[in-house]
C-alpha positions as CSV (number, residue, x, y, z in Angstrom):
1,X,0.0,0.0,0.0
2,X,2.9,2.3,0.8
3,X,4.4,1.6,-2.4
4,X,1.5,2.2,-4.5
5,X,1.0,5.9,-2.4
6,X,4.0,6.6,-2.8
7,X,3.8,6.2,-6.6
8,X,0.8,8.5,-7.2
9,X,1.1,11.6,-7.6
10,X,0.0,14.6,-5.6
11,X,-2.8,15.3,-7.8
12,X,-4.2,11.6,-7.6
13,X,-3.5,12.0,-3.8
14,X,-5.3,14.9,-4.0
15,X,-7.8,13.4,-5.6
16,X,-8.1,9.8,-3.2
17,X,-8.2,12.1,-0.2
18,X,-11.4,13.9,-1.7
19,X,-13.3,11.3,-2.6
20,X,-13.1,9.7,1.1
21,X,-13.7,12.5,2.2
22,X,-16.6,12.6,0.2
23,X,-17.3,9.1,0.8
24,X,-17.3,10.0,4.5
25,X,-19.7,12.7,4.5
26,X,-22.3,10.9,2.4
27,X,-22.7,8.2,5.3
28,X,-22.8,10.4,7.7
29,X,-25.8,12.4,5.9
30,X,-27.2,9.1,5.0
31,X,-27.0,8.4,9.3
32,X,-28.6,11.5,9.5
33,X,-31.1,11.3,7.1
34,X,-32.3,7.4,9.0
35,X,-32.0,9.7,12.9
36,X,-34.8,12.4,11.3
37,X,-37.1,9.3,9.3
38,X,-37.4,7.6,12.9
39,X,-37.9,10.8,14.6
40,X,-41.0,11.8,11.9
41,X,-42.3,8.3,12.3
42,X,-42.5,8.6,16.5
43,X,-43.9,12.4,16.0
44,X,-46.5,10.8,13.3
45,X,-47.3,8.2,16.2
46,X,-47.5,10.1,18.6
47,X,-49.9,12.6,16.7
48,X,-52.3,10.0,15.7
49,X,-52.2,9.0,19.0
50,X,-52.8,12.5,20.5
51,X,-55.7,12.9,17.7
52,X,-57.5,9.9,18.4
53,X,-58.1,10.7,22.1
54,X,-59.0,14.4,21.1
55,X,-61.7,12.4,18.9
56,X,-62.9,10.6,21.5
57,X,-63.1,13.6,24.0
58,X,-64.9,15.5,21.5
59,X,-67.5,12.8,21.5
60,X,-68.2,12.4,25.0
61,X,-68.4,16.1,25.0
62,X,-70.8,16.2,21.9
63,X,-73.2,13.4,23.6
64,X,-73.4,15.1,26.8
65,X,-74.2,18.4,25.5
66,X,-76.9,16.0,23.8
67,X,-78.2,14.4,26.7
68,X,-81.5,15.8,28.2
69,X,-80.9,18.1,31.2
């Protein structure tokens, strides 16, 4: 490996050092980009949770404000 660095040159160093670079920095978007999909899924959960006990709140309130008084 040594040998075969050694025998690029500086521009094809250049070059290799860039592209991991690169390389590096699209994985850790790509980790990022999984972190905020999880964290929209639990918010989505959680909202459909929140909604559905709104729902049912808003119907115990609608059919007592239908029961005879």
């Amino acid at each position: 490996m040594r040998r075969a660095r050694q025998s690029m040159s500086g521009r094809e160093r250049d070059v290799a050092r860039f592209l991991a670079e690169l390389h590096r920095r699209v994985e850790e978007t790509q980790a990022l980009e999984r972190s905020l999909r999880d964290k929209l899924v639990e918010l989505d959960k959680r909202e459909k949770g929140s909604g559905a006990r709104m729902g049912k709140a808003r119907n115990r309130q609608a059919q007592g404000a239908r029961a005879p008084h």
